[in-house]
C-alpha atoms as one frame of an Amber mdcrd trajectory, in Angstrom:
protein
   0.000   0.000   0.000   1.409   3.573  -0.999   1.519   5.970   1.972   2.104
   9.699   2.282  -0.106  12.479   0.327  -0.491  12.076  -3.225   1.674  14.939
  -3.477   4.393  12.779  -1.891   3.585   9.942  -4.036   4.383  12.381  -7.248
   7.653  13.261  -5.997   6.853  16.337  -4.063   7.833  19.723  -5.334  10.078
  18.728  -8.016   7.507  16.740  -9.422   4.410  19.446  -8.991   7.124  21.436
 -10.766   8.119  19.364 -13.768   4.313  18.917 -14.418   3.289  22.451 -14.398
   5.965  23.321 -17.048   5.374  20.476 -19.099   1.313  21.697 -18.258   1.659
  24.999 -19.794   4.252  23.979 -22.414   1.142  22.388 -23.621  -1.615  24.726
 -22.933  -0.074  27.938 -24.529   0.245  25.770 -27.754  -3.228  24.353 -28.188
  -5.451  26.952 -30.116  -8.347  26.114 -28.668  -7.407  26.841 -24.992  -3.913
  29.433 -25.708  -6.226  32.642 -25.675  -6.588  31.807 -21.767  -2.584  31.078
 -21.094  -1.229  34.894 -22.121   1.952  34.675 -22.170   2.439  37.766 -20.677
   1.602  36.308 -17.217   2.721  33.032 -17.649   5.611  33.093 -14.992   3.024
  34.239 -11.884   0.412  31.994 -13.579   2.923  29.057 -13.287   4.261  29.736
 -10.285   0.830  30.101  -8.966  -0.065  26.800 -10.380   2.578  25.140  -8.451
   1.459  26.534  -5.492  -2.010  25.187  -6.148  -0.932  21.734  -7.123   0.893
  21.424  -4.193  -1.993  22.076  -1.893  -4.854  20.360  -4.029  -2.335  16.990
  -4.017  -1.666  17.777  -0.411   1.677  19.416   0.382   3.072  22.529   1.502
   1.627  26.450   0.192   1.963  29.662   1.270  -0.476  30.881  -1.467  -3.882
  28.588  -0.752  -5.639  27.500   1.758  -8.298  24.955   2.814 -11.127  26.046
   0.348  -9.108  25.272  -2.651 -12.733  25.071  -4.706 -13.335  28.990  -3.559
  -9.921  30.277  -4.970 -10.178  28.798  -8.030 -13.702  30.298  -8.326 -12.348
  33.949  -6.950  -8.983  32.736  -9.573 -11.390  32.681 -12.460 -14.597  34.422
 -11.783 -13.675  36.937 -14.985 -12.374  34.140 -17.225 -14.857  32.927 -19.882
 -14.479  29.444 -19.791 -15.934  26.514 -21.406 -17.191  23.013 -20.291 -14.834
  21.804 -23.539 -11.903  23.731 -22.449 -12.134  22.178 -19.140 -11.837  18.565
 -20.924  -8.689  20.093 -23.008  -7.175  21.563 -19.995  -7.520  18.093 -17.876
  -6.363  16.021 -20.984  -3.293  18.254 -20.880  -2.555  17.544 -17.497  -2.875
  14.384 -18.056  -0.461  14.446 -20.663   2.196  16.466 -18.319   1.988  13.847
 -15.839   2.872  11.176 -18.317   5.654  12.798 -20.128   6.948  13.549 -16.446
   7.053   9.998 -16.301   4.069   9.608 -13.105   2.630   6.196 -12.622  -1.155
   5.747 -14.143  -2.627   4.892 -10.863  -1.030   8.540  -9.296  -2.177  10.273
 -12.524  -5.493   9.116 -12.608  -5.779  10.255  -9.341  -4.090  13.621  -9.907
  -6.667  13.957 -12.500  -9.422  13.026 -10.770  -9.141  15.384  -8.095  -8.052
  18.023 -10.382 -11.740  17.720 -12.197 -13.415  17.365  -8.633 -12.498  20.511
  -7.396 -12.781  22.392 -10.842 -16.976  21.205 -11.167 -16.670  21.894  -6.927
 -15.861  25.784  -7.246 -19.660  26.430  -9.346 -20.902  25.395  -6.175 -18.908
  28.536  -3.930
């Protein structure tokens, strides 16, 4: 039986930060989804990111608390996004996590709660 946080069973943060690079290496070249990555904020965006991943999987952040569901609402309360660039966005992640090499079991799990607390933040 695996033990620790899932975040510990990625790697920790060298992991959370191999994946959000390889993440947004994706997103800012799909067309569909790009026009919501500017590139112009990418650095805080990722760095950001990381900072979420960490506590969503369930490791260290100075950035985000408990109600991870409510700051990715406040996060993207101007943002006009789609059901279908939700699915893009979570395909992508999937993606990252297997180029950075992360076991199926981990990334379906990664993924899973990734999509749980996305559809979770309609409800804050």
């Amino acid at each position: 039986m695996t033990r620790g946080t899932l975040y510990d069973q990625l790697g920790g943060a060298p992991a959370v930060a191999d994946v959000v690079e390889r993440f947004y290496a994706r997103l800012r070249v799909d067309a569909q989804v790009r026009h919501l990555f500017s590139a112009e904020r990418a650095e805080r965006v990722m760095d950001a990111q990381r900072q979420y991943f960490s506590a969503m999987l369930g490791g260290p952040s100075e950035r985000f608390g408990a109600d991870l569901a409510a700051e990715l609402a406040t996060a993207h309360r101007d943002v006009a996004i789609e059901d279908h660039h939700v699915a893009l966005v979570l395909e992508h992640l999937r993606a990252a996590l297997r180029e950075s090499g992360v076991a199926e079991p981990i990334t379906d799990r990664v993924v899973a709660v990734a999509m749980r607390l996305w559809w979770a933040r309609r409800w804050n």
